[in-house]
C-alpha positions, -999 to +999 in steps of 0.1 A: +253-462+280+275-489+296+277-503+330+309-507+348+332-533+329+368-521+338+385-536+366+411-504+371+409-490+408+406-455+409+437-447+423+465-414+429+486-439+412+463-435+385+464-403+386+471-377+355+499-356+362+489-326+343+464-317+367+460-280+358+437-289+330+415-310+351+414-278+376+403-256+348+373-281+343+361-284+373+361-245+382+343-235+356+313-267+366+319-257+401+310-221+391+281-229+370+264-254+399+263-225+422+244-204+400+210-222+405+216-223+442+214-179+440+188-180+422+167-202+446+178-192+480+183-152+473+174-136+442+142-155+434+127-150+469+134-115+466+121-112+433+087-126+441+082-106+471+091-075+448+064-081+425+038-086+453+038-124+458+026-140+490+049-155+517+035-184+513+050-189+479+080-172+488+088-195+514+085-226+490+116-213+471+144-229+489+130-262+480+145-259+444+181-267+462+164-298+471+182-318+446+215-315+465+205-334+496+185-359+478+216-365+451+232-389+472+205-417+464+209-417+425+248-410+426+257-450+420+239-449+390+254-419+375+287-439+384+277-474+372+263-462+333+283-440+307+288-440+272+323-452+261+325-429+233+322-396+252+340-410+283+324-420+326+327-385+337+318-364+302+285-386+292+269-372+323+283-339+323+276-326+289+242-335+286+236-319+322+250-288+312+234-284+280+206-290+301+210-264+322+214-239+291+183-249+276+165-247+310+178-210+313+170-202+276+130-218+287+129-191+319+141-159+291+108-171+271+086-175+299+067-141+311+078-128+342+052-126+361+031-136+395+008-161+373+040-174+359+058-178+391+051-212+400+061-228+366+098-202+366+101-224+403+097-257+386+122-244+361+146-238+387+143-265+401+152-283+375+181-266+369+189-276+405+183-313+395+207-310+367+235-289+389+232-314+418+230-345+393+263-328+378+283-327+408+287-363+413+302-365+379+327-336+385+336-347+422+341-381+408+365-367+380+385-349+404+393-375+431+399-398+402+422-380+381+440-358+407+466-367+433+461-363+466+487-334+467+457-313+444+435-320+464+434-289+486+438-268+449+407-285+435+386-281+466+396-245+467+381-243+435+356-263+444+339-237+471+352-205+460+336-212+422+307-225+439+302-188+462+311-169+428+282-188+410+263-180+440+267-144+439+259-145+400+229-161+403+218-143+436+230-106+441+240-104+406+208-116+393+194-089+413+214-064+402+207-073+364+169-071+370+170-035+380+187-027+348+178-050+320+144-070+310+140-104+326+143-123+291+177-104+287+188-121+328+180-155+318+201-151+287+228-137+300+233-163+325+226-188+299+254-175+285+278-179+314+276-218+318+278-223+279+310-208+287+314-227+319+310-256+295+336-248+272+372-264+290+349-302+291+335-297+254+374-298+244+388-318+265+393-355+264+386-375+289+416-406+292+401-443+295+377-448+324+392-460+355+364-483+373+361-506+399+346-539+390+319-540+419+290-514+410+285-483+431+262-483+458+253-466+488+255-497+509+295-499+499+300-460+515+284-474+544+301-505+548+337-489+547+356-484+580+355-451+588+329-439+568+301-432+596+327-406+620+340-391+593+306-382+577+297-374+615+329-351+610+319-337+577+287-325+588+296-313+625+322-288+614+303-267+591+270-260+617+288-238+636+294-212+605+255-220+589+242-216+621+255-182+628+255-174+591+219-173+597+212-158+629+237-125+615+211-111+593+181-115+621+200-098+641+212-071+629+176-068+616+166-064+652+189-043+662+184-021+635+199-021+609+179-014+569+174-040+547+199-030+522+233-028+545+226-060+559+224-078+527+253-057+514+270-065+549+257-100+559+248-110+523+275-102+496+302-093+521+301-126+541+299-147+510+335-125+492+348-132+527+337-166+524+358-165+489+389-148+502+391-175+529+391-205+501+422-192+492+433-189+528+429-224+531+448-232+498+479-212+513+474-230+545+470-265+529+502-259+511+522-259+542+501-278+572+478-303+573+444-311+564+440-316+600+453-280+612+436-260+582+403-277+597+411-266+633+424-233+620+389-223+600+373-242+631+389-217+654+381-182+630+344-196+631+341-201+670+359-165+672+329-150+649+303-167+670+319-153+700+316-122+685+276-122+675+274-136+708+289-103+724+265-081+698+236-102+714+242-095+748+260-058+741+240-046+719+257-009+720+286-032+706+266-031+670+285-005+654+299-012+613+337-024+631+327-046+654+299-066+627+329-065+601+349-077+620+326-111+633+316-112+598+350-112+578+367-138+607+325-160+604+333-156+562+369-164+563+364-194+586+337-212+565+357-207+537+389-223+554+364-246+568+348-257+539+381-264+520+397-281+545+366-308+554+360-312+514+395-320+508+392-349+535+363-363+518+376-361+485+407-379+497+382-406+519+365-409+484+399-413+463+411-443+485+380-462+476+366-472+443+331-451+438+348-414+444+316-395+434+287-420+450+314-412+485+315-375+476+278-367+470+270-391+506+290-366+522+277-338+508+241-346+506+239-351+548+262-322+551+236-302+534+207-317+551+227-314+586+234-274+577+195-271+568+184-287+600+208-274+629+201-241+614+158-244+613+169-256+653+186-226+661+166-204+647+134-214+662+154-215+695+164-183+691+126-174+684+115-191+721+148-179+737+159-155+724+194-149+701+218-156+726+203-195+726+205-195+690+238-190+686+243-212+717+237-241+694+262-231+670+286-233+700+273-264+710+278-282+676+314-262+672+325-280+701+310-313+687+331-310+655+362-300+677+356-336+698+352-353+663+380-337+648+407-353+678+387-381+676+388-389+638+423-372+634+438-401+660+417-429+649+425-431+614+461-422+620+479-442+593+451-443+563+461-424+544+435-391+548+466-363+554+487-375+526+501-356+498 
């Protein structure tokens, strides 16, 4: 491995030009990083409870995803070393997805099994450490080797191949486990990264394009702009986590079995969420970063209007009306998503460390999403629903504040080109 040597700005003027085969790389990582993240936050939980474990363990699950708000601290370093014969971005990303095969070939072998529950955790985990670690590679490669006009493509990708690896890894996963043996699972989706692997194992990557100062969190920070529009990266996705949450509880409450509400609340919301990545793709193509963020901004704030309604109505909780708050709540993080991760991208492209700046934003995005969302949920438990999803309000009009704010103070930066 080498540390940084080149003295080439990352740069859209350094840009490649045939950018489709960069976009066909980074969906099928995208894809495969999402996978671990079903697994921990959806099927495994489920699983254990199944097979008689105790909520105590349950609850310990969603600490596998760990990795992907604690990425941010070793991002530099995947940035600063690579080996010059397999390229900056590929020496990372290879070895991580091989990796992640192996690790899902170890969990086929391993009985499945309450005794064996605790070491399959660690396992996913680890697969979670190699996803996350991933990710700063891939985000890297994209705002490096795209111009800023594929932006908006690539981050469509980006979330939509990210929810599709999601639903493999969590309802799919499920749905594999009531019909095959759990050895047969793992090797199946073993299976489906190797073949998320297969567009980088041919591809070459071009000469690396590095600046000559090493990465380092301290140079995010010390960029202008870089605190209010991490304040604006994390703001505008509360809104949709925080009601994202409070759905299924209450709907629960109100009613409703197990199974519709993950059908419903579960797979439904997260196809919705898919569908509205490429709502935001056709949006980006014809108005601004700014408005696509305002426009998802606006289908969220409509959906938490909506649960808001069901909350105080509650004879308004018939299948319509919660399709309707759900598809416009899915839609709008999807648009939402896109939109914000396509500003960061292009934040991160301007500068000279593109996946350190993308995994910063990310990482307190995530731990922003995990927090606001613990808040409104234990409000909601002292208060009752209607406080809970006062909080997503609350933070939805923080990111609509942030938004005009940012939008007029870094007029002429650069952030909205194409």
């Amino acid at each position: 491995m080498q540390s940084v040597v080149e003295t080439s700005p990352a740069s859209p003027r350094a840009a490649v030009t045939r950018d489709w085969r960069i976009v066909l790389v980074v969906a099928g990582l995208y894809l495969a990083q999402g996978l671990p993240v079903g697994l921990a936050f959806q099927a495994y939980p489920t699983l254990l409870r199944n097979m008689g474990a105790s909520l105590d363990l349950v609850a310990l699950t969603p600490l596998a995803s760990l990795p992907w708000v604690a990425k941010l601290f070793w991002a530099a370093a995947v940035e600063n070393r690579w080996s010059s014969r397999l390229g900056r971005r590929r020496s990372w990303i290879l070895p991580l997805q091989a990796g992640s095969v192996l690790t899902l070939a170890a969990m086929a072998l391993v009985p499945f099994d309450v005794p064996n529950m605790g070491l399959l955790l660690g396992l996913i985990a680890l697969l979670s450490l190699f996803s996350a670690t991933q990710d700063i590679a891939v985000d890297g490669l994209a705002a490096e080797r795209l111009p800023s006009a594929s932006l908006g493509r690539v981050n469509t990708f980006q979330v939509a191949g990210f929810m599709v690896g999601m639903l493999l890894g969590g309802p799919g996963t499920m749905l594999l486990f009531d019909h095959f043996s759990a050895p047969l699972v793992f090797t199946l989706l073993a299976a489906v990264v190797l073949l998320c692997s297969l567009p980088v194992l041919f591809w070459q990557e071009p000469a690396a394009l590095a600046a000559a100062d090493k990465a380092s969190l301290r140079r995010f920070f010390k960029r202008r702009f870089s605190g209010r529009l991490t304040a604006l990266v994390m703001l505008v996705t509360l809104g949709g986590s925080t009601f994202f949450g409070l759905a299924k509880l209450i709907l629960l409450d109100d009613g409703w079995s197990v199974s519709d509400v993950g059908v419903l609340a579960g797979v439904g919301q997260l196809l919705t969420i898919i569908v509205g990545c490429g709502v935001a793709g056709l949006l980006l193509r014809h108005y601004s970063r700014w408005s696509t963020l305002l426009t998802g901004l606006a289908m969220v704030g409509s959906a938490g209007v909506l649960w808001l309604g069901l909350v105080l109505q509650p004879g308004l909780s018939g299948m319509g009306y919660v399709s309707v708050a759900t598809v416009l709540g899915g839609l709008g993080i999807g648009v939402t998503s896109v939109a914000s991760y396509t500003l960061a991208m292009r934040f991160a492209q301007l500068g000279e460390q593109p996946g350190t700046d993308c995994s910063v934003f990310q990482g307190l995005q995530t731990l922003g999403d995990i927090l606001v969302s613990s808040v409104a949920i234990g409000v909601a438990a002292s208060w009752g629903y209607a406080s809970g999803l006062g909080v997503g309000l609350l933070a939805l009009g923080a990111a609509l504040g942030m938004l005009w704010h940012v939008r007029r103070s870094t007029r002429g930066m650069g952030l909205d080109d194409a």
